[in-house]
C-alpha positions in Angstrom: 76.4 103.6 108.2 73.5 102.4 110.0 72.0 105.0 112.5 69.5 103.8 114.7 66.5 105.7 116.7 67.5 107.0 120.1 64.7 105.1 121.6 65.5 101.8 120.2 68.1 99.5 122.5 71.0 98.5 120.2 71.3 94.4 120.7 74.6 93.4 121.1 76.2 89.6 119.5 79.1 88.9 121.2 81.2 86.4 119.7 84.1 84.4 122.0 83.5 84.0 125.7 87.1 83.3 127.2 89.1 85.8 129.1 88.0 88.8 126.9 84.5 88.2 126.0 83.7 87.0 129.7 86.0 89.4 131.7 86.0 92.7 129.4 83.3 92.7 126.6 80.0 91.1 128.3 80.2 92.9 131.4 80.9 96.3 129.5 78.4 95.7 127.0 75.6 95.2 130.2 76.9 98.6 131.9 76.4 100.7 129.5 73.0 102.8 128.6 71.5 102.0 125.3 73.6 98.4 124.6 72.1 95.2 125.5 74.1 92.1 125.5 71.5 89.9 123.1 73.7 86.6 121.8 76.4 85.0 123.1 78.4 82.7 120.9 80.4 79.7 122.3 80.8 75.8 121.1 82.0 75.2 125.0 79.2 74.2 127.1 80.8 75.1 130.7 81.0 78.5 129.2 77.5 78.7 127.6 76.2 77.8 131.2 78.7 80.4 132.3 77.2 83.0 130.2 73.8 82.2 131.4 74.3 82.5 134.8 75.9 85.7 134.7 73.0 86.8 132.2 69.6 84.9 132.2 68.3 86.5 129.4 70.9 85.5 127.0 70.4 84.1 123.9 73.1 81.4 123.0 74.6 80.1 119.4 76.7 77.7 119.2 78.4 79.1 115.7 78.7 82.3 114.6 77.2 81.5 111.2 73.8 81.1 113.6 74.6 85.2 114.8 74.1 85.7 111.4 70.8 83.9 110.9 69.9 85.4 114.1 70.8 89.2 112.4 68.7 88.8 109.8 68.1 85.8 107.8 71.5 85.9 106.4 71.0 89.7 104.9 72.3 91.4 108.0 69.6 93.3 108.3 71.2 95.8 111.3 68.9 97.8 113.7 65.7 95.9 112.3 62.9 95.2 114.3 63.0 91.2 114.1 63.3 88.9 117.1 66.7 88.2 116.2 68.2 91.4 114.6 71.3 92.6 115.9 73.0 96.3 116.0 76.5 95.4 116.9 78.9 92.5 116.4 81.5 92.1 119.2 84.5 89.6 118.0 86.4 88.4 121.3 87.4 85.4 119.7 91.0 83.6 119.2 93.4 85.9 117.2 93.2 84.2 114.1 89.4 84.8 113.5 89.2 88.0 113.8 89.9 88.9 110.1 87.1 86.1 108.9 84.4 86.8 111.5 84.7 90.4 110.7 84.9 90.1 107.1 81.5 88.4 107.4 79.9 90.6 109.4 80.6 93.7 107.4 80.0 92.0 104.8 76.6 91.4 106.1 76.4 95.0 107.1 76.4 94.8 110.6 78.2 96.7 112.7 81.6 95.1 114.1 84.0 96.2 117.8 86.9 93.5 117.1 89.1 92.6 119.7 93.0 93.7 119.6 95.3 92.7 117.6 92.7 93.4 114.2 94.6 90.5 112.2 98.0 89.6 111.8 99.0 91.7 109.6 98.4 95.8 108.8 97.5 94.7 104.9 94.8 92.6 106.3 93.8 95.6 108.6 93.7 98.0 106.1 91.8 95.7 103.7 89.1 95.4 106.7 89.0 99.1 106.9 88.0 99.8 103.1 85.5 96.9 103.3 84.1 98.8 106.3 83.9 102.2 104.2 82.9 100.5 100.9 79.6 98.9 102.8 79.3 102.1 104.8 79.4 100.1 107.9 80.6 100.6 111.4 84.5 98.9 112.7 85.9 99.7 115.5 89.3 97.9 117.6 89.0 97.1 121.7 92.0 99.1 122.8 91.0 99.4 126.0 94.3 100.3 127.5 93.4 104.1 126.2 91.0 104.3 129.2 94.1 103.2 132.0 94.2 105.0 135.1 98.1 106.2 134.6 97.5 106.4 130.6 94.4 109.5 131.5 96.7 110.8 133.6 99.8 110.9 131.7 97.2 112.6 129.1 96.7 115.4 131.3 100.1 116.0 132.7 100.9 116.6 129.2 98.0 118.8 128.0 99.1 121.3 130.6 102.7 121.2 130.0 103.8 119.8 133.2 106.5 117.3 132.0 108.1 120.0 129.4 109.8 118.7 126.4 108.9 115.1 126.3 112.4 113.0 125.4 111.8 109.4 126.8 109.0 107.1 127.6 109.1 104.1 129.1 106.3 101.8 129.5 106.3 98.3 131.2 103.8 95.4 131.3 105.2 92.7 132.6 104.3 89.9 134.6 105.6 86.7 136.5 104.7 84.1 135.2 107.3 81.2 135.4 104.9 78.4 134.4 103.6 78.3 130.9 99.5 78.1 131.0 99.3 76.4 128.1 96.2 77.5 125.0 96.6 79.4 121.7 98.4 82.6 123.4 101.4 80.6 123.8 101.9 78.7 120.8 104.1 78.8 118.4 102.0 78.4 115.1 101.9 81.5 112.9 98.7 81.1 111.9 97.5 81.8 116.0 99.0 84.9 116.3 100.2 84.2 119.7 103.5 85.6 121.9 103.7 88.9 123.8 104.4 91.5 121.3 100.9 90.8 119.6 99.1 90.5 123.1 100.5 92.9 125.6 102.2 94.5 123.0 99.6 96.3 120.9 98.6 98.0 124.1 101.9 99.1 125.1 103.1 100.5 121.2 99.1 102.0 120.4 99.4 104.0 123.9 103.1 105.2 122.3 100.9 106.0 119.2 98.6 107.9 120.6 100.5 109.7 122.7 103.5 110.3 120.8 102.7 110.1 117.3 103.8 108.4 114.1 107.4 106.0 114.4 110.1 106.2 112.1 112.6 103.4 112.9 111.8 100.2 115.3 114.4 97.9 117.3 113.3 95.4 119.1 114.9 92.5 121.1 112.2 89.2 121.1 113.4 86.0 123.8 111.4 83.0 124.1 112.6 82.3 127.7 110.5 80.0 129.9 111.2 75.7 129.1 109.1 74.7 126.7 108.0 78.1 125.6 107.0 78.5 121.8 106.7 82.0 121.3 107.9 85.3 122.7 107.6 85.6 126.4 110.4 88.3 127.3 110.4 91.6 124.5 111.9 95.5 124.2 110.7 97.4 121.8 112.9 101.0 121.0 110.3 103.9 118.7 112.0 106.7 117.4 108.7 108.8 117.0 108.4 111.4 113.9 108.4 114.0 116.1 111.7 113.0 118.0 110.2 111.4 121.1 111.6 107.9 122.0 109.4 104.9 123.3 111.2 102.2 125.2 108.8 99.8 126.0 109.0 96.4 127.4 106.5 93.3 127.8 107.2 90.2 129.7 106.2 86.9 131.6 109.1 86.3 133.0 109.7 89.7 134.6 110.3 88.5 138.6 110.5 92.0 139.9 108.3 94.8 138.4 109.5 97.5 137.0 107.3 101.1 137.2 104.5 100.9 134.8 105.7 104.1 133.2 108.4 106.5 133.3 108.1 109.5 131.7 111.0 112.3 131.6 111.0 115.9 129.8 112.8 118.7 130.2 111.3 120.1 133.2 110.5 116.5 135.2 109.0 113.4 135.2 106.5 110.8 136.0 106.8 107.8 137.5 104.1 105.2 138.5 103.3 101.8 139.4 101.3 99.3 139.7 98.6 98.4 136.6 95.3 100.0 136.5 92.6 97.9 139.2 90.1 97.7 136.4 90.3 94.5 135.3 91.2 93.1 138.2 88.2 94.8 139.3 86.3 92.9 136.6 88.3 89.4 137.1 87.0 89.6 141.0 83.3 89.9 139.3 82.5 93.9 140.2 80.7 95.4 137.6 80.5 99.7 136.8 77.4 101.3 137.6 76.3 104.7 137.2 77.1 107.4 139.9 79.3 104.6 141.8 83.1 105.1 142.3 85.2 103.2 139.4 88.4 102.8 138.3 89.7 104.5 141.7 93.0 103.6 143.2 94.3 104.3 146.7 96.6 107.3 147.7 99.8 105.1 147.9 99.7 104.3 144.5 99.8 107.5 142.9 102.5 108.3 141.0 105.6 111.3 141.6 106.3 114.1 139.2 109.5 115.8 140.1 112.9 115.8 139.1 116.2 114.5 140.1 115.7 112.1 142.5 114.2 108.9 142.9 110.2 108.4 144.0 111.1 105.3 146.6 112.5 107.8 148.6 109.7 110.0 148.7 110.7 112.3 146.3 108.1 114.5 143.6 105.3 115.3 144.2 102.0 113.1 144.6 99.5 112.9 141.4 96.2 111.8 142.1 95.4 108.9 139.8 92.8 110.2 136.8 90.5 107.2 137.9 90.4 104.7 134.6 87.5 104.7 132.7 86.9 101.2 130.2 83.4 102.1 130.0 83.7 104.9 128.1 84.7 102.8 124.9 81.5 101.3 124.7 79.7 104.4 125.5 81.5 105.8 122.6 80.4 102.8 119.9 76.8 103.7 121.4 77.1 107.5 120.4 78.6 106.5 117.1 76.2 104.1 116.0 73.4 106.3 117.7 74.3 109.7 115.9 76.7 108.3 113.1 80.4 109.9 114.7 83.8 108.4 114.6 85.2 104.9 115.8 86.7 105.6 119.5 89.7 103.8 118.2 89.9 103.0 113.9 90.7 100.8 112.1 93.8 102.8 110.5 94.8 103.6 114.0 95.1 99.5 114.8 97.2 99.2 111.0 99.4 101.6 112.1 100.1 100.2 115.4 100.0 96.4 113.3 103.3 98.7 111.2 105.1 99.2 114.1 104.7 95.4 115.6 105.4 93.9 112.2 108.8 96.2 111.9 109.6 94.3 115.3 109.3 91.2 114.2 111.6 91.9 111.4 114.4 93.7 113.9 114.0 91.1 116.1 114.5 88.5 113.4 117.2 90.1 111.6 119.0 92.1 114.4 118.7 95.0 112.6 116.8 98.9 112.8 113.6 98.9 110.4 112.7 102.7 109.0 109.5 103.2 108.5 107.8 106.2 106.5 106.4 109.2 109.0 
């Protein structure tokens, strides 16, 4: 893998400047010490005069086959000392490029952060990971959902054993959204990759993941509830996880009062908290991380309750101050790893596994029945 000097700035192409590459990736890329956001790419003029008045001195391309020009003549020459050279290639494109833009760009040797989901399909993720490792060449997946406010805290509660014997966790993301918005999220084609259990859901199953560990056997319930709807708008997912933990987790649009965003209950208590982590709204509303200020904070009243046997709407449990979120520390860990040649903060393996678990949904949904999968 490419390792590159600690004084040189690592130029970063970021490809796809819609919701993610405007909202998370640009502004990310710009916070973080040692990454400069070099290239935009983008065909749309409103948002190429988007990106260049929220960073003047951004290069733009209208193709991503002119990133690769730009990286090096077509040899993807990362880290080189060209005018155009590039360190990292950031895909926040539509769904369905992901697999093609990053087989290019490892195949041109340049480093690659792609956007969840990977691909469609765990084959094609695994397939991207041993093209990474046979050209010795960074890939890492934007599951940014690790860095949550109530996901950090839920970490520590159960580092230090406050929870007990974990038997149940729930997790919710769900939103009302009665109105379809229209774009390639919400069609129907295969081929886009669109519906919830790809979107929201390969946040809510890699958290389960990580938390939890490998999943056994899958169930999950898909609805395509809104008029005119063409994909899945309402889904339940039920893990069984290796170690004997269950994961019920649930992503909707059509979900017109919130449940908690997770519920957590062991043998000695739970957790229970609401409300999504301010971060991105944070970012939607234009603020922007910056070193020694306050980020990813939330206020007193929305901290969640550990306790047991009665309900936290009454006041029950105790308070748990929120472990404030933290999305820049991805990036700051693709600048470590391409700086001193460590680990991916989130692999490519770790994204086919989660891709395992959505696909074995897709099948339960479709044939009402419980997939096993190997531990």
């Amino acid at each position: 893998m490419n390792v590159t000097a600690p004084a040189t700035p690592l130029r970063v192409g970021l490809i796809g400047y819609g919701l993610a590459g405007s909202v998370f990736h640009a502004p990310l890329v710009a916070a973080t010490e040692g990454l400069v956001l070099d290239t935009v790419v983008t065909s749309d003029p409103a948002r190429q005069a988007q990106a260049r008045a929220e960073f003047p001195d951004v290069r733009i391309a209208a193709s991503a086959a002119e990133l690769w020009d730009r990286a090096g003549g077509g040899a993807g020459e990362a880290g080189g000392s060209g005018p155009g050279a590039l360190d990292l290639v950031v895909i926040a494109s539509p769904n369905k490029t992901h697999v093609p833009l990053a087989t290019a760009a490892l195949t041109a040797g340049l480093p690659v952060v792609v956007d969840k989901p990977l691909a469609a399909t765990a084959a094609e993720a695994r397939e991207l990971a041993a093209l990474a490792e046979r050209t010795g060449t960074f890939l890492s997946v934007f599951q940014n959902r690790r860095w949550d406010n109530d996901f950090l805290t839920l970490r520590r509660l159960l580092a230090d054993g406050e929870l007990g014997e974990i038997q149940r966790f729930e997790s919710r993301f769900e939103r009302w959204r009665p109105q379809l918005k229209g774009g390639w999220r919400e069609s129907g084609a295969p081929e886009e990759i669109g519906g919830l259990l790809y979107d929201l859901g390969s946040h809510v199953v890699d958290q389960a993941l990580v938390l939890f560990g490998p999943v056994v056997r899958v169930y999950a319930e898909t609805d395509t509830r809104r008029p005119g709807a063409e994909t899945d708008d309402d889904t339940f997912l039920a893990l069984t996880h290796a170690g004997g933990v269950r994961s019920h987790l649930y992503v909707s649009a059509t979900t017109a009062q919130l449940g908690p965003r997770m519920r957590v209950l062991g043998s000695r208590a739970g957790y229970v908290k609401y409300g999504l982590d301010p971060q991105e709204g944070a970012l939607r509303d234009g603020l922007r991380p910056a070193p020694g200020q306050p980020w990813g904070e939330e206020p007193e009243h929305m901290w969640g309750r550990l306790g047991s046997g009665e309900s936290p709407l009454t006041g029950a449990g105790t308070p748990v101050r929120t472990v404030p979120g933290d999305y820049p520390a991805y990036y700051a860990a693709v600048a470590a790893a391409l700086r001193e040649g460590g680990p991916a903060p989130v692999t490519a393996l770790e994204a086919a596994h989660c891709l395992d678990v959505l696909e074995a949904a897709r099948r339960s949904s479709r044939d009402g029945t419980v997939v096993e999968l190997g531990a």
